[in-house]
C-alpha positions in Angstrom: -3.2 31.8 -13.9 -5.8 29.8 -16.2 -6.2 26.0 -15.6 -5.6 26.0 -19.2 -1.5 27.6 -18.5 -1.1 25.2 -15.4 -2.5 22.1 -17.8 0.1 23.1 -20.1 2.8 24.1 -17.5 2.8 20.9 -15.2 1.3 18.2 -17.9 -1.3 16.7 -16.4 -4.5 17.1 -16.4 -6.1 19.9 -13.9 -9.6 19.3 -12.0 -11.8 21.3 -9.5 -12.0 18.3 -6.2 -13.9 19.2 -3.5 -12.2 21.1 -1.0 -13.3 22.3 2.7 -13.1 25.7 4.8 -14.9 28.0 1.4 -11.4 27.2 -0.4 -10.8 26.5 -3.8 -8.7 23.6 -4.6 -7.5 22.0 -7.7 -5.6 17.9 -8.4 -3.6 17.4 -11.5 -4.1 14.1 -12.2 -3.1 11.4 -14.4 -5.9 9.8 -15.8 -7.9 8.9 -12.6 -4.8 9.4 -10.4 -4.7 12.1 -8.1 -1.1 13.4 -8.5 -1.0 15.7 -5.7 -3.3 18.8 -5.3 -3.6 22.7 -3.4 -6.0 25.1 -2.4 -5.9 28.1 -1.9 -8.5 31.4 -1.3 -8.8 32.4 -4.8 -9.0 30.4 -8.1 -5.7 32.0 -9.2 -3.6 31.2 -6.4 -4.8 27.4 -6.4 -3.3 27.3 -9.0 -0.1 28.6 -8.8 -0.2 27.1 -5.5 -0.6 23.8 -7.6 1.8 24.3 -9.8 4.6 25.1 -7.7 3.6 21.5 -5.8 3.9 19.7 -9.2 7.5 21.8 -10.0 8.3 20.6 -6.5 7.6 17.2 -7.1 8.7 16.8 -10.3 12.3 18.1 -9.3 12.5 15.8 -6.4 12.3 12.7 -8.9 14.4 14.4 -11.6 17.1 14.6 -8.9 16.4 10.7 -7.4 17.1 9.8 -11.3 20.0 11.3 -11.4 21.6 10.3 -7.8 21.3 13.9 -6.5 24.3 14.8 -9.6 24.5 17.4 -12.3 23.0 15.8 -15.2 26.5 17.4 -17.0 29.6 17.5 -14.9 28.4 14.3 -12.5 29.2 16.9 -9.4 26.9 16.9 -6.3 27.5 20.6 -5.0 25.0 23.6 -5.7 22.7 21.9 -7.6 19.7 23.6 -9.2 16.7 22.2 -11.6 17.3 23.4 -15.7 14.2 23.2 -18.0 15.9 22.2 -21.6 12.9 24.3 -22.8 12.4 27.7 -21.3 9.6 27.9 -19.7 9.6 31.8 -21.9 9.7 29.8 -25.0 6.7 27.2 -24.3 8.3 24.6 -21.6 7.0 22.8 -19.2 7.6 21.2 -16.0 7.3 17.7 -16.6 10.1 15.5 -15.6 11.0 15.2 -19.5 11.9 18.9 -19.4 13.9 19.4 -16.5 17.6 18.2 -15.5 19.5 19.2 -12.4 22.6 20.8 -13.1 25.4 22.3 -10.8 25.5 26.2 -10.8 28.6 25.9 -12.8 27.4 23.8 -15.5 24.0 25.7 -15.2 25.8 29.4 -15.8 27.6 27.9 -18.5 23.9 26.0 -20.7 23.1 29.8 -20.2 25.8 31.4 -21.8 26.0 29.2 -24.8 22.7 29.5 -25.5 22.8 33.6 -25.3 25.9 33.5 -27.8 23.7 30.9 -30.3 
């Protein structure tokens, strides 16, 4: 992964911060907020390692927003994170993007949009 894809994947911006033990780490930030940040042993996996954390993070307030219900159906049971843009088609993971949903109501956003 490029800091470039993770920029465009989590939304903020992505910086080398000093890390410790010969690892790299990378912060997304938010203008001179330190969101959250990860290391890892290899450029590459920093930053996937990042990006999972902002994913992570970003669900957890998408499903506080939404009282821990599908975005759809209001249910509480099996719920899962939807990006309204595929990530294959140029989403992202900022909390604009993404809705939890209940597998039901998530197997059916599917469907329709196959049969579009």
């Amino acid at each position: 992964m490029t800091k470039k894809r993770a920029e465009r994947l989590t939304g903020y911006e992505i910086r080398s911060v000093a890390g410790n033990n010969g690892k790299v780490t990378y912060g997304a930030f938010r203008g001179a907020e330190l969101v959250t940040g990860a290391e890892h042993i290899t450029e590459d996996l920093a930053l996937e390692a990042l990006v999972r954390e902002v994913y992570r993070l970003n669900s957890l307030e998408v499903l506080k927003q939404h009282a821990w219900r599908c975005a759809r159906c209001r249910g509480a049971r099996r719920l899962q994170i939807h990006h309204r843009r595929y990530r294959s088609h140029g989403g992202s993971h900022e909390i604009d993007n993404l809705e939890p949903v209940c597998w039901s109501c998530h197997k059916m956003i599917h469907k329709l949009e196959r049969s579009k």
